[in-house]
N, C-alpha and C positions, 0 to 999 in steps of 0.2 A: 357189763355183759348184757347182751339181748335178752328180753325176756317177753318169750312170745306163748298166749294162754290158748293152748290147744281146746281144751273144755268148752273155753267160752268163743271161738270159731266156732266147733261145731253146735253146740247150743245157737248161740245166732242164728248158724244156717236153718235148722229145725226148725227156729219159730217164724224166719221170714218164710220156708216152704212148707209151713205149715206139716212138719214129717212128727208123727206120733211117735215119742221116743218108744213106745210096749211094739210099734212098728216096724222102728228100724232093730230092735232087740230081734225081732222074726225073720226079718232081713237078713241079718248080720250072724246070727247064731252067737249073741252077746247077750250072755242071764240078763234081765230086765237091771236087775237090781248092782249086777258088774257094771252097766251099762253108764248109769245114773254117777256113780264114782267116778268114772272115767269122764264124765262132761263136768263135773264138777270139778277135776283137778288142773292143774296148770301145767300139767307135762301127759303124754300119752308115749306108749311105744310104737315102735315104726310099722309093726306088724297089724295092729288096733287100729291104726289111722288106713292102712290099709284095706283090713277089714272095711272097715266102713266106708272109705270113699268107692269101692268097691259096689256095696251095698244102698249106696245112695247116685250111685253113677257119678260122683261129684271127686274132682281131681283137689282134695283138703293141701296138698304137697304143697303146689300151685299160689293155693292162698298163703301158704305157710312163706314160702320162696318170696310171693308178694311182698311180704314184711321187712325183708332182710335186704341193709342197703344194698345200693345199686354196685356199689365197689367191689361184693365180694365177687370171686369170680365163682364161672360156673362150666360143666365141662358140655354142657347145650349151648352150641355156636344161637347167637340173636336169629342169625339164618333161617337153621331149623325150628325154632320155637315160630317163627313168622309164618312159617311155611303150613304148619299143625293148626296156628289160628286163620294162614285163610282158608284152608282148606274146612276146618270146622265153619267160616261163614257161607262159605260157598253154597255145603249144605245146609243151612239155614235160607238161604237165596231163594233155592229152590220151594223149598217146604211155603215159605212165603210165598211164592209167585204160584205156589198151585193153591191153597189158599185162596188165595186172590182171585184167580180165576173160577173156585167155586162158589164165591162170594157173588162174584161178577154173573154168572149164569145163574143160579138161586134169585137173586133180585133183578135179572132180566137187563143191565147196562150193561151197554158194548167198551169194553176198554180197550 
C-alpha cells in the first residue's frame, strides 16, 4: 500500500514559502493548535486539504496525484490537464513580459 504523508507535504510547502503556520490558521479558519496536529499527521481529510489548499492558493491534490504511479488511471484526459498547464503559463508569459518591459523602461535599455 501507498503511503503518502499529507502533514509533511504541507509542512514542506510552509517552510519552502516561508507561510507562518498562526497564518495560515487565519487564512484557513483552522484552531491554530487543530492546525499543528493535522501537519504533524500522515493522513488528512479531503475536506482539510481543501481547506487549505484553498487558503494557500496552492492545488496540495495535485502534489498528492504527483506521487501516485503513473498507471493508475484517472478520469482527467492528459489533454485537459495540458490544456490548464498552458494556459496557467501563458499567464505567467505575460506577467513576465510586462515585467520585463518595466524593468527595460526603469533602467533606460531598449529591448
Amino acid at each position: 500500500m501507498i503511503t503518502i504523508k499529507t502533514g509533511e507535504i504541507l509542512t514542506a510547502y510552509c517552510n519552502r514559502k516561508g507561510v507562518l503556520k498562526s497564518r495560515l490558521s487565519q487564512k484557513t479558519g483552522i484552531e491554530y493548535q487543530s492546525l499543528l496536529k493535522h501537519l504533524r499527521s500522515n493522513t488528512l481529510r479531503v475536506d482539510l486539504l481543501l481547506k487549505i489548499s484553498e487558503g494557500l492558493e496552492h492545488n496540495f491534490f495535485m502534489d498528492i496525484a504527483a506521487q501516485l504511479p503513473k498507471s493508475y488511471s484517472s478520469d482527467i484526459s492528459l489533454n485537459e490537464s495540458l490544456i490548464n498547464e498552458n494556459e496557467t503559463l501563458k499567464e505567467k508569459i505575460k506577467l513576465l513580459e510586462t515585467e520585463k518591459n518595466i524593468l527595460l523602461q526603469v533602467t533606460g535599455v531598449k529591448g
